[in-house]
N, C-alpha and C positions, 0 to 999 in steps of 0.2 A: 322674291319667291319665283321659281322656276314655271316657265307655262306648260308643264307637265303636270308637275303637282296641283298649280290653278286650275288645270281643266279638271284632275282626278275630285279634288276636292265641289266645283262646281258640279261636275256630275253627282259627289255622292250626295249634296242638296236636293239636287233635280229629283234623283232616285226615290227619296225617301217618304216623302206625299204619296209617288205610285205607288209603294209597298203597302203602303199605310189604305190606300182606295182598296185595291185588291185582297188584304183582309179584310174590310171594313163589308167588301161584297162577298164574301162567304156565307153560305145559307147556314142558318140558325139553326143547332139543334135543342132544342129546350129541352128538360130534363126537370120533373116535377116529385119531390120523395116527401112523404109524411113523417118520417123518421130524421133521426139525427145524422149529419155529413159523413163522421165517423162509421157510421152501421154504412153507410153506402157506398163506402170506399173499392170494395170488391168488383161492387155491381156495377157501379162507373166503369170501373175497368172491363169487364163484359163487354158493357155496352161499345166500347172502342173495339174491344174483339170480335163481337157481331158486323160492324161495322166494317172494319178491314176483312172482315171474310169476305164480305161481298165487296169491296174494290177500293173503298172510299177510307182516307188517312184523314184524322184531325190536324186543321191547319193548312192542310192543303187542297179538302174537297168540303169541307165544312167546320163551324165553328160550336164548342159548347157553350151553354149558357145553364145555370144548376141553378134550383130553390129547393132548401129543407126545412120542414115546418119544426124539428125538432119536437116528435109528440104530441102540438100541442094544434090538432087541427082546424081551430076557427082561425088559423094564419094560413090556410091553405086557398080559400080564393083570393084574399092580396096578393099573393106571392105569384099565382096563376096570371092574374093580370099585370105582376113585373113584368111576369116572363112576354107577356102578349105585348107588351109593349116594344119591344124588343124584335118583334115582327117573324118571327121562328117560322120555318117552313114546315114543320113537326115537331110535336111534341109526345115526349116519352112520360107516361105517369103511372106510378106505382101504387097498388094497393088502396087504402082510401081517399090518395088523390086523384085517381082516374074520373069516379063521377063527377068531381068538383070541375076540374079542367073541363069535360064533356057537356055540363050545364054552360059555366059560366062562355065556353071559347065554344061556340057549334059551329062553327067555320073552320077551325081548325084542325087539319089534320092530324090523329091523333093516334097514338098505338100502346094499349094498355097493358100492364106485364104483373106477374104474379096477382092477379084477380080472384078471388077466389070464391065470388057468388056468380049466378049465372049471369051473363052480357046480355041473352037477351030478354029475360024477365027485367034487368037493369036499364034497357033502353038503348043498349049501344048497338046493337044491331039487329037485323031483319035475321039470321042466319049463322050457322059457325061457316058455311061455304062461301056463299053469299051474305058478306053484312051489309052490302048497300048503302053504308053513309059516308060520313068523314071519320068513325072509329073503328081499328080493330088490333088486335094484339094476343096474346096469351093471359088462358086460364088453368091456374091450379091442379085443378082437378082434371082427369080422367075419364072415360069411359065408367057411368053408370054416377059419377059425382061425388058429392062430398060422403052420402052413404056409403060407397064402394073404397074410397078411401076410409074411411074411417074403421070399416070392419076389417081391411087390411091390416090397420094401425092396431089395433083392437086385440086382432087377432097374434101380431107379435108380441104385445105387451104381457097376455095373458100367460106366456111362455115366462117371463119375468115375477109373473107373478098370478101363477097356477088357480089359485084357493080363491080369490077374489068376488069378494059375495056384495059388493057396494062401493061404488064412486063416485066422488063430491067432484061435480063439475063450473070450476073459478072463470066469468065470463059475464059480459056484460047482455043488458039487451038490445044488443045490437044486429042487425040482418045477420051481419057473418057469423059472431056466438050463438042467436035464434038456430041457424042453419047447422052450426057443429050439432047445437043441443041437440036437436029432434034426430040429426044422422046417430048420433050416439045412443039415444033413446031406443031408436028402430035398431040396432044389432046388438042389443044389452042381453035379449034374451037368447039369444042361441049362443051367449058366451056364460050365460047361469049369473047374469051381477045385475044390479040396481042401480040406477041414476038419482043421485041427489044434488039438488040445483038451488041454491040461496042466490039467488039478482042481484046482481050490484048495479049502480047508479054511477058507480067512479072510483077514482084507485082508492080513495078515504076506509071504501068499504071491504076491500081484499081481506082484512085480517078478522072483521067479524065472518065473513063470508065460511073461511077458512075454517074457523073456530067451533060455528054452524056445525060445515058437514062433517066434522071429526064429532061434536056430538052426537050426530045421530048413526054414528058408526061407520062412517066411510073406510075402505081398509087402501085407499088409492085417490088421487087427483089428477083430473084433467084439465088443463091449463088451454084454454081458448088462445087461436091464433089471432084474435081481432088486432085489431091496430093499436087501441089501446094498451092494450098490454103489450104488446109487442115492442112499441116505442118507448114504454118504460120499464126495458127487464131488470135494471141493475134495483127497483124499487118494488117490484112484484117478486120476483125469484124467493128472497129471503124468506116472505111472507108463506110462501107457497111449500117451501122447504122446511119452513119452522116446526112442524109437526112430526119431523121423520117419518112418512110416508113415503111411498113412493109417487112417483111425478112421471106425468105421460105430458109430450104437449108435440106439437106440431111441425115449426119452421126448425133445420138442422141447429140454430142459432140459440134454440132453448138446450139441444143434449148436448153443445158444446158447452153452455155456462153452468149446466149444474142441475137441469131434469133428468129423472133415470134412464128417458129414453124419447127419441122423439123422432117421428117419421110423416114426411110430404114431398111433396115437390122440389126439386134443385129451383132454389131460386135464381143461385147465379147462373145459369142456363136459360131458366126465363128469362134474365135483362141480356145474357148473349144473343138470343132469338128476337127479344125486341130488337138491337141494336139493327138485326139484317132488316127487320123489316122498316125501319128508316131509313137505312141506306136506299130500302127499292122504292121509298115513296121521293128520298131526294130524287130518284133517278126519273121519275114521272110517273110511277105505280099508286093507285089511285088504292086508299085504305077500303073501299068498297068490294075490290075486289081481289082484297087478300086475306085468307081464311084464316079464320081465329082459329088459333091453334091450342088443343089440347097437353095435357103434360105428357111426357113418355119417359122422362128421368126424377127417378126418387131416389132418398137419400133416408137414411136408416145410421140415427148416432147413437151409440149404448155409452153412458158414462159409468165405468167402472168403478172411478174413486164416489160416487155416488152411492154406486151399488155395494162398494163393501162398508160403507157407513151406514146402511142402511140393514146389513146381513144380507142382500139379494147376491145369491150366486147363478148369472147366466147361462144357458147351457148352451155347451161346446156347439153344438147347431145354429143358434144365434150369433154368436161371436165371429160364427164364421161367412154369415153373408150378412153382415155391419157391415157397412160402406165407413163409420169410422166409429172409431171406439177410442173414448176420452179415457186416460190412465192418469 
């Protein structure tokens, strides 16, 4: 063997431990989803967009590390403390893993994204200016909350469906469905309809739930964004649809699969905006004092092959400030 090639080859020896130390030293991004990998697939990618806006490239200024409870969240603090073990310099968590992470890691720096009850009735901080601990990140809602969305939402749907004298609202009792209920209860009456509410316990009960409010006349359904249901659309949806009704629900990800209509927050904007704000805490930006930030992008999907299975014809005014409309 030539001593050119022996030194190349010693060298590439030598080299390859250092490559190996110097990713091994890369700070940790943790990344905590209640949902299934597949639904997250978008928002991972956000997160890498938020991320590179503000300066920092996977691989080169930090490393991920992902846990997804798949639906099913009493695997959400194991999976929280995989991830802690793992020693993450921040952690990203979504929706009903943010309190889990927040109890279980209080040390940890943390930045919570599509939130959609209030953070500090929830405990995660002093403030949307000032949160003063180790949590802060994006909420849902807007100016005035989940009321103010809601009659917004309320208010488009009614355009789909004029006459609307009663709506059977599908949703557990859980904080976040408590909170849709009563926002929807308070704007029912300057829109002329009724709220009708059967409680479920868990998805077993979706289809008596359903059955329920079609008995007592509901002419429409409101599809709670909780996490439960959320995490199981392909097993809700059907049930929720069976009735040929129309279907109102929340995240753009219910009027993509087959609600007539659905209107909130861009989520994948909230895990972009998370993304930057762990870039600035890798960078030494302390989550106390970086402001929880409210929504400022919605997204409005009209399903059309929905709506002509159903007879609803849209008007040309809706159609036309839909952010997307399913054919």
């Amino acid at each position: 063997m030539r001593r050119r090639e022996l030194l190349g080859l010693l060298g590439g020896a030598v080299a390859l431990p250092v490559v190996a130390r110097a990713q091994k030293s890369l700070p940790v991004v943790a990344v905590l989803v209640p949902g299934p990998a597949k639904n997250a697939e978008n928002r991972i990618i956000a997160i890498r967009q938020g991320m590179k806006e503000a300066g920092l490239t996977e691989g080169i200024n930090f490393t991920f590390a992902s846990r997804y409870a798949d639906g099913d969240f009493d695997r959400l603090p194991a999976l929280a403390l995989e991830l802690a073990a793992l020693k993450p310099r921040v952690m990203i968590a979504s929706a009903a893993a943010a309190p889990v992470a927040h109890k279980l890691l209080p040390d940890l720096p943390l930045v919570f994204t599509s939130y959609a009850l209030d953070p500090i009735k929830a405990g995660f901080a002093e403030s949307y200016v000032h949160p003063g601990g180790h949590a802060t990140g994006n909420v849902m809602n807007a100016l005035g909350g989940e009321e103010a969305l809601t009659q917004k939402r309320m208010n488009l749907f009614k355009e789909l469906v004029p006459d609307l004298k009663a709506i059977g609202f599908i949703g557990t009792s859980s904080s976040l469905a408590t909170a849709e209920f009563n926002a929807l209860h308070s704007v029912a009456g300057q829109f002329g309809f009724d709220v009708v509410r059967h409680p479920l316990s868990g998805l077993d009960e979706i289809e008596d739930a359903v059955s329920a409010s079609i008995r007592d006349g509901v002419g429409a359904l409101y599809v709670s964004g909780e996490s439960l249901l959320y995490n199981n659309m392909p097993r809700v949806l059907p049930l929720v649809m069976a009735p040929k009704k129309p279907t109102v629900g929340t995240y753009p990800e219910w009027g993509r699969a087959g609600l007539l209509m659905s209107y909130s927050a861009d989520l994948i904007d909230d895990f972009r905006r998370a993304g930057i704000y762990a870039a600035k805490i890798l960078g030494g930006a302390k989550p106390a004092d970086l402001p929880i930030e409210q929504a400022s992008k919605f997204v409005l999907v009209l399903n059309l092959k929905t709506a002509k299975s159903l007879g609803v014809a849209p008007p040309d005014r809706l159609l036309t400030v839909a952010d997307e409309v399913i054919e």
